[in-house]
C-alpha positions, 0 to 999 in steps of 0.5 A: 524488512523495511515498514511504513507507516501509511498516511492518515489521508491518501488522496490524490496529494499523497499518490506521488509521495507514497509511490516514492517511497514505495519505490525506494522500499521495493529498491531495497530489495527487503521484504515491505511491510505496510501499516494501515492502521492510522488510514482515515481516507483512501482514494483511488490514486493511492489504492492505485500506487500500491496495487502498482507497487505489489505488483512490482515487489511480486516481479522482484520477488520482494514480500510485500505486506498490508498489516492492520488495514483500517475499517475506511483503508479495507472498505475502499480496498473492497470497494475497488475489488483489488482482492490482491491487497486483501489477502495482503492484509 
């Protein structure tokens, strides 16, 4: 199983990093588990990158896990409908 921690801040800066390393986690092949407890600010690129990047572990039949998503990482996660990364967490 491969974890990480996600950024407190996941703005526009962050995307790039965190697809990354989200991509070197979907490349292990083991199931990814994502901790969104310490998400104080989440935008829409990086909501984006890790819609992008369940979708990608489903394709390799990698389990891929949103565990803790913080009060602001839900809200922005309800507010953009991606339902798909709800029923993650």
């Amino acid at each position: 199983m491969s974890a990480l921690s996600l950024a407190p801040v996941l703005d526009t800066t962050a995307a790039a990093p965190l697809r990354q390393a989200l991509l070197d986690l979907i490349a292990s092949g083991d199931a990814i588990t994502l901790d969104g407890s310490q998400v104080a600010q989440a935008g829409q690129a990086c909501l984006q990158v890790l819609a992008s990047a369940q979708a990608m572990a489903a394709s390799v039949r990698a389990d891929f896990e949103l565990q803790n998503p913080s009060e602001a990482l839900a809200s922005m996660i309800a507010l953009a409908g991606l339902d798909s990364l709800a029923t993650a967490a």
